[in-house]
Every structure is written in C-alpha cells, then in structure tokens.
C-alpha positions in Angstrom: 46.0 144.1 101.6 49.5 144.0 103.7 47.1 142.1 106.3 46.3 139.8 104.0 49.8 138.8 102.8 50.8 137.1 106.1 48.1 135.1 106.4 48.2 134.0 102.7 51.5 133.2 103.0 50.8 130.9 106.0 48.5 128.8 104.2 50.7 128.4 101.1 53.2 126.9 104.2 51.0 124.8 105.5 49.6 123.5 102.2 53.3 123.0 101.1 54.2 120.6 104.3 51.0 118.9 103.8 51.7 118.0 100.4 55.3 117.3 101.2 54.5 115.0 103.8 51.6 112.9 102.0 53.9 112.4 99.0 56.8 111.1 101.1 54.3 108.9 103.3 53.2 107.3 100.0 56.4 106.8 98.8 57.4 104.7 102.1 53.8 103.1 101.7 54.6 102.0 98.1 57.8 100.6 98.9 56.7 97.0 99.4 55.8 96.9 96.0 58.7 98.8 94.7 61.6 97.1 96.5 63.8 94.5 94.4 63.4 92.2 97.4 60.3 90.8 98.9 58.9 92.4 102.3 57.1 88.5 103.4 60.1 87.0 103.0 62.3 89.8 105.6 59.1 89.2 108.3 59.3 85.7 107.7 62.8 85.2 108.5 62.8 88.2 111.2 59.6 86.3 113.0 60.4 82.7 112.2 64.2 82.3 111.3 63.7 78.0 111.3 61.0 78.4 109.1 61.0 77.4 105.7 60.4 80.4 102.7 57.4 77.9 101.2 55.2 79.7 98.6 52.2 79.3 101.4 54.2 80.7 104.3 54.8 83.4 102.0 51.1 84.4 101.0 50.2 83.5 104.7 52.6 86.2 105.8 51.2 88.7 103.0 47.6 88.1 103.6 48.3 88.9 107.7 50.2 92.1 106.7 47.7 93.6 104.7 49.6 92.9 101.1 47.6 91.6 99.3 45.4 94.8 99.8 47.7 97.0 97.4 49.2 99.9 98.8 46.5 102.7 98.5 44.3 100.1 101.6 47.5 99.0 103.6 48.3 103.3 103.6 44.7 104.4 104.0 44.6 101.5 107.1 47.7 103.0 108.3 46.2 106.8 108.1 42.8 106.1 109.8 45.0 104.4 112.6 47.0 107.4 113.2 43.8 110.3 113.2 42.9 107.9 116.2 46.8 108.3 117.8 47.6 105.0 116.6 50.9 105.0 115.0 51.1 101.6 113.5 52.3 98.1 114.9 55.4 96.9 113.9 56.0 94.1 111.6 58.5 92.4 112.9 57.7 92.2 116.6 53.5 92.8 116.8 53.9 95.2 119.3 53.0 99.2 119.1 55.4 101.3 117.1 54.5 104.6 118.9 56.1 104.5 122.4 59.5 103.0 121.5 60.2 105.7 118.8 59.0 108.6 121.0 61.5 107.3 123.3 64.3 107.0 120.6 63.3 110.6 119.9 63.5 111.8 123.3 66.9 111.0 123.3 68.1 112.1 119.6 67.0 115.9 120.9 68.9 115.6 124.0 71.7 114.8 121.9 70.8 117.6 119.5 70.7 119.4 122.6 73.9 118.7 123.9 75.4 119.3 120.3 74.1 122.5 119.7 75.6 123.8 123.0 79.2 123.0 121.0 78.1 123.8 117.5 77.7 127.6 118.7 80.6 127.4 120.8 82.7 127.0 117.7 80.7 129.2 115.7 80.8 132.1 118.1 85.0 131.5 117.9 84.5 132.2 113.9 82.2 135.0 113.9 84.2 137.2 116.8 87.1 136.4 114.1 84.9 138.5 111.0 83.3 140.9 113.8 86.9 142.3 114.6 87.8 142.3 111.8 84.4 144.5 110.5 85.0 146.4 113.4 88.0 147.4 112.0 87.2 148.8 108.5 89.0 145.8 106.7 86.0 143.4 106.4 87.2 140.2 104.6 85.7 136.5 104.1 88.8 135.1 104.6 90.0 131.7 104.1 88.2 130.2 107.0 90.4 127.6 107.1 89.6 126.6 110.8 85.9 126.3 110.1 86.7 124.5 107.3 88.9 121.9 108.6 85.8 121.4 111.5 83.2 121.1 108.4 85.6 118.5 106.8 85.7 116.4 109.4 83.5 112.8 108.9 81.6 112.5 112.1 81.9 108.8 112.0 85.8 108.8 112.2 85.6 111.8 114.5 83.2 109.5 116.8 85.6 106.8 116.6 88.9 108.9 117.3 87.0 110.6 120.2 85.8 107.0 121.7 89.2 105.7 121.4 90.7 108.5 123.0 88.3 109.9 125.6 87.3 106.6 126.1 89.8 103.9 125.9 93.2 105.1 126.5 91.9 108.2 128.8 89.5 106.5 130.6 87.2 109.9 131.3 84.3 108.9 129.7 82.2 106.1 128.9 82.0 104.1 126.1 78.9 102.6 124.6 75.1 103.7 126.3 72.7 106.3 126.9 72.2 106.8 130.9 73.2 109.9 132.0 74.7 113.3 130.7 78.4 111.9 131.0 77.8 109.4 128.2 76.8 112.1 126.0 80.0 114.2 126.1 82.0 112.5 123.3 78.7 112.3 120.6 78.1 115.7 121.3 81.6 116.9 120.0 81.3 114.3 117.2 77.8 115.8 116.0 78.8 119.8 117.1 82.1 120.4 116.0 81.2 119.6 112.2 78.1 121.5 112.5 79.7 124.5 114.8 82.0 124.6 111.8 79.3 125.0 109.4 77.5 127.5 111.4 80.3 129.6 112.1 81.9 129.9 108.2 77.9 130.9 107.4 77.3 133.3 110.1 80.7 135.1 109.9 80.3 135.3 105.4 77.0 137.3 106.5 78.7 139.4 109.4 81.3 140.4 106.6 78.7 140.9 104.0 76.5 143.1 106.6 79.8 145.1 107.1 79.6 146.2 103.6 76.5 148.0 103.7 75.7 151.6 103.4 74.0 151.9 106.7 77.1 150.6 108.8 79.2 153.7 107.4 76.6 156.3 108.5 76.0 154.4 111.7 80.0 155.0 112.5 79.9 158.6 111.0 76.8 159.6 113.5 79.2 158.3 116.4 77.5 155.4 117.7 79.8 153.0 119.6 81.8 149.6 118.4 79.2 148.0 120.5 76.0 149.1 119.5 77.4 148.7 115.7 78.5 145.1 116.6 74.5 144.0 117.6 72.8 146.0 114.7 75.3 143.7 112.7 74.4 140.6 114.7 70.7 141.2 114.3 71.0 142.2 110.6 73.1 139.0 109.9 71.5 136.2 111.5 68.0 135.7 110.1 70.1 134.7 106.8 71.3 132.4 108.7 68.6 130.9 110.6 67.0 128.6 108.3 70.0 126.9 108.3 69.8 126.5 112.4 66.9 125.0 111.7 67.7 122.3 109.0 71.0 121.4 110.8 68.8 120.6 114.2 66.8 118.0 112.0 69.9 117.0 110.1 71.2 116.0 113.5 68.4 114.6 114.5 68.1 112.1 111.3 71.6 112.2 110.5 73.6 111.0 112.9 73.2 107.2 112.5 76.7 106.6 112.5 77.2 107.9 115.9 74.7 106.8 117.6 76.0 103.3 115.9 79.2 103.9 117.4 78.4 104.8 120.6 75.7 102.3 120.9 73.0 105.7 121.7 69.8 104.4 121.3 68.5 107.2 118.7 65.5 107.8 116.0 68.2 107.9 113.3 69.6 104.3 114.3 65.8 103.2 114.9 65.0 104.1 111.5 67.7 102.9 109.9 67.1 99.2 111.4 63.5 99.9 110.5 64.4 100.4 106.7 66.8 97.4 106.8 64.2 95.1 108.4 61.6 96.4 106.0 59.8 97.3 108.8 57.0 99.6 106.8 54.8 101.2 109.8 57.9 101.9 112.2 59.8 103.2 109.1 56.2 105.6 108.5 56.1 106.4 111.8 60.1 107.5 112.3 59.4 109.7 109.3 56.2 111.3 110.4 58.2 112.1 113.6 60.9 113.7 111.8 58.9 115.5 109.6 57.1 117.2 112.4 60.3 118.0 114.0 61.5 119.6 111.0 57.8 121.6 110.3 58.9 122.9 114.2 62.7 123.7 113.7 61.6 125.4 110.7 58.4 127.6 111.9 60.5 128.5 114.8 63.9 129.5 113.0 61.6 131.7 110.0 59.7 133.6 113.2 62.6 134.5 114.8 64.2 136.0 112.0 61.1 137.8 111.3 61.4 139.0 114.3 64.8 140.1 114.5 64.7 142.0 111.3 60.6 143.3 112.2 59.2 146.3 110.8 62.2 146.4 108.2 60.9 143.5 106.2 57.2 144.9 106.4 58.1 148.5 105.0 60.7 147.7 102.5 63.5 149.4 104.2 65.9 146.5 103.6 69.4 146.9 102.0 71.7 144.0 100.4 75.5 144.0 100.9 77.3 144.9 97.5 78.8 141.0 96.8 82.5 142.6 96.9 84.9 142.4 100.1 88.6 142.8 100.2 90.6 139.3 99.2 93.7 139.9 100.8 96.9 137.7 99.7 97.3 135.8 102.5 93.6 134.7 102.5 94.4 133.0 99.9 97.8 130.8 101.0 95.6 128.2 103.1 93.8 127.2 99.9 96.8 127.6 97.6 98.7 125.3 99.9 95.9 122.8 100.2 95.7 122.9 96.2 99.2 122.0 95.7 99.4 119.5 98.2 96.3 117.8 96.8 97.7 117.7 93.2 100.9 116.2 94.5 99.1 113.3 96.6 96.7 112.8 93.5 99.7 112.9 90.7 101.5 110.4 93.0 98.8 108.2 93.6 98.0 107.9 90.0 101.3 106.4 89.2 100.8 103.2 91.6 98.7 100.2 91.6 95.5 100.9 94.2 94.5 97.4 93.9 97.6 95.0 93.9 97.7 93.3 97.6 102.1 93.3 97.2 103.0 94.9 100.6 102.8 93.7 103.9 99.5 94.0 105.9 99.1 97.5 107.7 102.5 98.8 106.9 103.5 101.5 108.1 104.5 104.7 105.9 108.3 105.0 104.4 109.8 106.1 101.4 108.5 104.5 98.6 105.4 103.2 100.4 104.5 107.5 101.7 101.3 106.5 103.7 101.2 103.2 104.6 99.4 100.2 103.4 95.7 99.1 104.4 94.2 95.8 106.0 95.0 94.0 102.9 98.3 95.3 102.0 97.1 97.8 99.4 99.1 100.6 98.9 97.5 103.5 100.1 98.7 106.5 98.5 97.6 104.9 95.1 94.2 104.3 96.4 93.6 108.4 97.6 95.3 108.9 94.2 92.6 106.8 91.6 90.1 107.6 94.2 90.2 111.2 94.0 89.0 110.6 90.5 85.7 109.2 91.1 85.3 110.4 94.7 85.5 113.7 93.9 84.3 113.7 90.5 80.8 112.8 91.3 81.1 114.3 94.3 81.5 117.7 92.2 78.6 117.0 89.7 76.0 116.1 92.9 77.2 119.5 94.6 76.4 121.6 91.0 72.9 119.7 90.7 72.2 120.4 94.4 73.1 124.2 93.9 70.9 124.3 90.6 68.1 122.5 92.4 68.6 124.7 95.4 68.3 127.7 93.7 65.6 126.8 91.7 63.3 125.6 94.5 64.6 128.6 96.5 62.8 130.7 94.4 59.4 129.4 95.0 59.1 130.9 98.6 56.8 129.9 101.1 55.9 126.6 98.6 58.9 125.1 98.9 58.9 125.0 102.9 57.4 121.3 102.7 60.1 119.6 100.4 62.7 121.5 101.9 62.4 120.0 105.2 61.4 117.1 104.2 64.4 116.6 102.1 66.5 117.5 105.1 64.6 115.1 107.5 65.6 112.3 105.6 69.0 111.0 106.3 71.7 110.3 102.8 71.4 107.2 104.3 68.1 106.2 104.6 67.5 107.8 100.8 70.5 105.6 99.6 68.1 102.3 100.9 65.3 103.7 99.1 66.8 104.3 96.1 69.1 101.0 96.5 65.3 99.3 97.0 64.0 99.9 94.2 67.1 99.9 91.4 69.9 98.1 93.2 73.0 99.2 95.2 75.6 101.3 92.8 77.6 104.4 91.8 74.7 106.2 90.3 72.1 104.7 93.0 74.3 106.8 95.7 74.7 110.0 93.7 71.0 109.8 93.2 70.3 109.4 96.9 72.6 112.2 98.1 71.2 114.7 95.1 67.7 113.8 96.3 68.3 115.4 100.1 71.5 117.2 99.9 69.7 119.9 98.0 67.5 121.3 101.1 70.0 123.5 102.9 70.8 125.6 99.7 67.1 126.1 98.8 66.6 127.3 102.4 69.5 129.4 102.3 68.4 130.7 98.9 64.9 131.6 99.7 65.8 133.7 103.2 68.4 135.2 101.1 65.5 136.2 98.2 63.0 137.3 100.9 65.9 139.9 102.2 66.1 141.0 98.7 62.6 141.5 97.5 62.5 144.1 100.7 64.8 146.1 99.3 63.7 150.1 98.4 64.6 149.3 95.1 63.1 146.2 94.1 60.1 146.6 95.8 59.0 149.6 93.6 59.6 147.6 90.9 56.2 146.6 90.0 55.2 149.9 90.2 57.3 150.8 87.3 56.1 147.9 85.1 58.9 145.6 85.8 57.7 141.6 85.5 58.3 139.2 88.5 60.5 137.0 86.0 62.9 139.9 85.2 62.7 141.2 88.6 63.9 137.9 90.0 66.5 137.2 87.0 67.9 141.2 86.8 67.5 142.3 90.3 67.0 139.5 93.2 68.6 136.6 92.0 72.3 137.5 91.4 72.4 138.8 94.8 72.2 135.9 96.7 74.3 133.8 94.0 77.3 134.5 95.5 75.9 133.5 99.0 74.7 130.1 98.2 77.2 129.4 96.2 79.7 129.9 98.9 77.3 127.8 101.2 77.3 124.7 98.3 81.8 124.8 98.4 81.2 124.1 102.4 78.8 120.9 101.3 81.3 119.6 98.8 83.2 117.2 102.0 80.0 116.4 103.2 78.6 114.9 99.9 81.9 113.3 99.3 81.7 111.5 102.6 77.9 110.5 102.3 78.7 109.3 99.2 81.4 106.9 100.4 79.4 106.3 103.4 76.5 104.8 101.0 79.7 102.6 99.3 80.7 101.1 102.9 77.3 100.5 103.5 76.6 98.7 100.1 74.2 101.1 98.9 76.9 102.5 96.8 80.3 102.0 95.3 81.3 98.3 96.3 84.7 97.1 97.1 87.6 97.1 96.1 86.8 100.7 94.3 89.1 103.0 95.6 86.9 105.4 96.7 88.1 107.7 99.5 85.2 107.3 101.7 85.3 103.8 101.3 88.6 103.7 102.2 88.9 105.8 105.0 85.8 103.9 106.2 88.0 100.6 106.1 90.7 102.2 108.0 88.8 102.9 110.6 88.2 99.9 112.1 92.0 99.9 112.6 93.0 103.4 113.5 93.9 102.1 117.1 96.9 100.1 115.7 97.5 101.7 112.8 96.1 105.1 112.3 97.6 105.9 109.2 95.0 103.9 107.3 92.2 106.7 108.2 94.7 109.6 108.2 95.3 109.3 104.5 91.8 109.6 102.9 90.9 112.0 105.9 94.1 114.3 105.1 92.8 114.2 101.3 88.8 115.2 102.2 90.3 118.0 104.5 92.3 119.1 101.2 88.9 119.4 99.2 87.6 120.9 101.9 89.7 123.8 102.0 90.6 124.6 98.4 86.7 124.3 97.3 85.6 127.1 100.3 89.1 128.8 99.4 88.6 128.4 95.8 85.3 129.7 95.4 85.5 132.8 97.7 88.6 133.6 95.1 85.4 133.3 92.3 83.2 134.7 93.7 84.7 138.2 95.3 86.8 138.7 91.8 83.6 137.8 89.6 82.2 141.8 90.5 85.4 143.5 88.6 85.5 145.6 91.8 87.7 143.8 94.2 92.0 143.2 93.8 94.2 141.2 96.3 95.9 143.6 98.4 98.7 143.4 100.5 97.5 141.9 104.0 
C-alpha cells in the first residue's frame, strides 16, 4: 500500500497537467471567436496593409485560415500537426512557428539563468540575517524591510533606471540586444533583485519558523555544533520553499515582457506578447505549450528535490510543524510604523489637491506647495499618488484576499492542482489582461479579473507544500486511525498551520498586484487615462525619469510604502493572533 501511494500520486499529476493544459489550449483556440475584434481583419492588414477590408477579402482571409471550420476543426488541425512535431504556421508571415520560438526560448532561460544567479545572491544576504539570529536563541521574522524594498521594486522602472545608468551616463554596458553575456548584465539585476527579494523574505520566515521547533532545542542540548544545526535547519526549511523556486523560474520566463521590451532582448515573453497583439493564434498556441512544458519541468524538479531533502521523514511520518509564534520585538516593528505614517500623510495630502487640473508648469520640479513635482502635463503629482492610492490600492487589496482564498482553497487539493497551478503561473498578468480585454473590453474590472486569474498560483503552491509537511506530522497522521474525517482533519489540525505562512507570503504579493494592475492600465487593458492610478502614473514618468526623475520617484516611493507596512503589518497579525507572543524590548 505505501508503494502504491507514489505512483498514484504521479498519475493524479500527470492527469492534472494534462487537463490543465488541454483547457488552456482550447481557450487560446476559441479565442477567434471570442474576441470583440475580428482575427481576418488583423491578418489582413498585418499581410496586406494597402488592401481594402471588403466583405470578400474578409471571407477569403477566413476560409484560407481555417475559420470558417469552427474552432473544435481549426484546434483538432492544429493538435494532429503537433503529434507529428509540427507546431503550427504562423498567420501573419506563412512561415513555421516552431524554430523562431525555440530560439526566443533559448534566450528567456539564459536570462532566467543569469537572474537566478542574483536572485540567490540576495536571498542568501536575507537568510544569513534569520540564520544568526536562530543561531542565537532570539529567532524573529523581523521586519524584512530590505527584502521588502527589493520585492517592491517594478522591474520595468528598475530596467529603465539600470539602462539609464549602467548604460547611458556610465557607459559600462550595452544598451539594447542580445549577443553576448555582457548585454545581459543589467536585465539580470532588473529580473533578480525583485525575485532575490522574494526568495529571501520566504526562505528566511521558514528558517525562523524551523528555529522554533522542538527538535532544534534537543539537537543544541545533545551538543551538536552551530554548524551542523545551521544545515539540518537549511535542509528542514527549504523544500517549503521550493515550489516557489520553481513558479518564479517560469514567472521569469513569461513574465518579464517589460524588460525584454526595454532592452530590446529578443525573449518568449515579448514573442508572445506580439503574438497575442497580432492575433497571431498558432504562435500564441505554440508560446504557451512551451511555457507550460517549462513550468510541468520547474515544477517536477523543484517537488523531487524537496522530497529529497526532507526523505525518509515524509515517508514515516516523523515530521514536526513550527508552533506559528516567534518573538516580535519593538523595533521590528518601526520600519512598518514609519512607512504607515508616512503613507497616511502623502495620501491625506494628496486628497486635498486636484489630480487632474493641468495648472502648473510642465515637469516642475518639487517645492513647497507643489511637494513632488508635477508630471508631463503639469498635473500635480502629489494629488495624483493621493486619489490614486484609493483605487490602486483598493483593488489591489480585494485581488490579493481573492488570490489568498483561491490559493488556499486549490492548495488543498494536492497533487490535482499541480496542472492549474503552473499553468496559472506560465501565463503572464499581461498576456491574461489581453484575453480577458478580448473578449469583454479593456477596463478596471477586466484588469482585476486578469491579475486574480494568475496571481493566485504561487499561494496555492506555497499552500499545498506547506499541507504535505503537515499531514506528515506524528499527530495528524494517526488521525484516521482514531476516527477523525479528512474534512475535520484538514479544518482542525492541517489547515491553520500553514495560514499564517501563506498569508505572510500573499502581504509580499500586494506590490506586485498593484503594479500588474497599473501595468494592464498603461497598456490599455486596464484603467485608462487620466485615472490617477499609481502604476499608471509612475508608468508615465518613466519615460521622463532622465530629466526629471521625480515623476517616477513619487508613485515608486508610495508602492515601496505598501510594500513595507502590508509585510510589516501582517507579521504584527499574524505572530500576535496565537495569544502567546508580546513585543519585547529589542
């Protein structure tokens, strides 16, 4: 019987990406006939931009791409194609989809590559940070304000301040292309240092947590060294962590569109995204079936590991959980205090002026009265941040809770929610936002929609490596033999223990969502102009942060604010919610 567990649980994977991956292939198949806007008339103007849109150039330009088929024969086409190795011919230029985007792919992983060298760089700087202070018998989450601050931090304005200054006034690197490991220097640090920031407040919560546990007490009491402690800690800490290694290796890989815009890298994120602009259906089916592959391969390899690393402990049971309390000390919580106060006072201020009134001069700079400067077109933009900050983060806020709910609640289904977990993750905010703005039209709602519909994946993954620690726990795993139902063992005994995780995991999303929600806005997927949204805004500064850099410092400052007093905030929560844990003098 325990030999037949692994196996069954193998097929219930497999059958979960299968199913994951079909529905999501027939989504992008169906698009054609779901989209607002007619696919014959994008390939006839892409192919034949003199010709004119006449009702029979339009049918002619159906009938050759199969449209007039429906979409169950253009997708069952497009299937039989691919058992053969075919992977479609593009729409817009008749040639072979296949080679191009294996090359685009080739050079998103070296990227992710590159990227991941710096992500764990950073990471490692936050985890020595809770491993000393473990080591010391004072184990504390902390306010990780510097891994915050990294987290916070938009890529796309991180790209463009690193181009502008590693580029253009240092003169150290190049520009714009892809030919050689120099030019992918400045991406990497614009892709790594958000995600080394992630990574690092993750791992270091689960070294502290690990600190907690009984064993690490009798392991110092039987006199084993600082050293040998510090690995078992390691090894007992990262497979909770893992999962998330995984998704961020695919989120980079699908993800970073606006970098590779920026620095001109020719990518599978910025293929696919011309591909779903150009309504380009079998490269946009063939992008996706690469990522998804990708993802079925971060994943396998990131659960095995872990397996690994934890081995015969998850097989017999012999699994412990940390008790969810740790020491708050007072000055853990001044960084989030001081980013509080300072956020009310920008907001409070903001809301008192006029965010769209065009009455000051064009890119002012700050000055009393005017505190951070005006925009492109003279707007005030401390009143903007101000009114923006109520629908910015407002939606922002009720995405991240639907995201947690939905990430818990898929969490729980194991091994069968392995498929829509990474395929959730392989799709990009962005390319969900022109799915979604497709079929029911670019708004407010559209974006939240979009961002809900992938943003969810990394808390379910989190969720369910946290559940499978849990349910190989002594304790819990004898439940059945005492009678106890799956349902109450997972309400009563498994599920409030990784709450507190994940829910610490969902405060670190909260910039993230914010910005892809703004990011959908600039792209007009989203909110439109002149809403003063802060993503919006700091998107429109950006073009002229080389002149006037307050533009993008303002709406940056005020995501870095979030940032810190929602990870701040909710460690606060989440360590007082036990009864069992006071501030105490640092």
């Amino acid at each position: 019987m325990p030999e037949a567990r692994p196996r069954r649980d193998a097929v219930v994977t497999a059958a979960s990406r299968l199913l994951a991956a079909s529905g999501l292939l027939a989504l992008v198949g169906a698009l054609p006939w779901l989209a607002s806007r007619d696919p014959a008339l994008t390939v006839l103007r892409a192919r034949y931009a003199d010709r004119e849109a006449t009702p029979e150039a339009l049918a002619a330009v159906r009938a050759e791409l199969g449209l007039d088929a429906g979409p169950f024969a253009l997708l069952g086409k497009w299937v039989s194609g691919l058992l053969r190795g075919d992977l479609g011919t593009s729409w817009i230029s008749g040639r072979p989809v296949g080679r191009g985007l294996l090359d685009n792919l080739s050079v998103s992983l070296t990227l992710v590559g590159f990227s991941l060298v710096v992500a764990f760089v950073v990471a490692a700087a936050s985890v020595a940070v809770a491993m000393r202070a473990g080591l010391r018998g004072r184990p504390s989450f902390g306010s990780g304000s510097g891994s915050v601050l990294l987290t916070a931090l938009p890529e796309f304005l991180l790209a463009t301040v690193l181009l502008l200054v590693g580029a253009v006034w240092l003169g150290w690197f190049p520009p714009f292309g892809w030919d050689g490991p120099g030019q992918a220097v400045l991406p990497a640090l614009a892709l790594g240092l958000p995600a080394g920031g992630l990574l690092g407040r993750l791992t270091a919560t689960a070294v502290t947590a690990v600190f907690t546990e009984p064993w690490v007490t009798t392991w110092r009491g039987a006199g084993f060294t600082r050293r040998e402690v510090a690995l078992a800690v390691l090894r007992r800490a990262v497979p909770s962590v893992l999962p998330q290694l995984g998704l961020v290796v695919v989120g980079l890989t699908g993800g970073a569109v606006a970098v590779e815009e920026i620095f001109a890298i020719p990518g599978i994120g910025r293929a696919l995204l011309g591909a779903a602009a150009a309504q380009d259906l079998p490269a946009l089916q063939a992008g996706l079936l690469l990522l998804v592959v990708v993802a079925a391969v971060a994943g396998g390899l990131a659960s095995l590991v872990g397996r690994l690393m934890l081995g015969r402990a998850v097989r017999l049971s012999a699994l412990s959980l940390p008790e969810p309390v740790v020491v708050l000390r007072r000055r853990d919580l001044l960084v989030p205090g001081a980013a509080g106060a300072l956020l009310i006072v920008v907001v409070v201020a903001g809301l008192l002026g006029d965010p769209s009134t065009s009455a000051r001069p064009r890119l002012a700079p700050p000055s009393p009265g005017l505190w951070l400067g005006a925009d492109a077109s003279g707007r005030d933009l401390l009143a903007r941040v101000g009114h923006g900050a109520l629908t910015t983060v407002g939606t922002g806020i009720v995405v991240l809770v639907l995201c947690l709910l939905i990430g818990l609640a898929v969490g729980c289904l194991s091994h069968a929610a392995t498929g829509p977990i990474e395929i959730a993750n392989a799709a990009p905010p962005v390319l969900a936002g022109l799915v979604v703005a497709a079929v029911a039209g670019p708004s407010q709602l559209g974006a939240a929609v979009a961002v809900t519909a992938v943003s969810w994946a990394p808390l379910a993954a989190h969720t369910s490596a946290l559940l499978r620690e849990a349910r190989s726990q002594p304790h819990v795993a004898v439940l059945p033999v005492l009678g106890v139902g799956p349902v109450r063992r997972l309400v009563r005994h498994t599920l409030p223990a990784v709450v507190p995780a994940v829910t610490r995991h969902a405060a670190l999303r909260l910039p993230g969502i914010v910005l892809a929600l703004a990011s959908l806005g600039f792209l007009g997927l989203g909110a439109r102009p002149p809403r003063p949204e802060w993503g919006l805004v700091l998107a429109e500064g950006s073009a002229y942060v080389e002149r006037a850099p307050w533009t993008a410092l303002g709406p940056a400052g005020a995501l870095v604010l979030v940032s810190v007093l929602s990870v701040g905030a909710t460690a606060v929560l989440t360590t007082r919610r036990s009864g069992r844990a006071t501030p105490t003098a640092a």
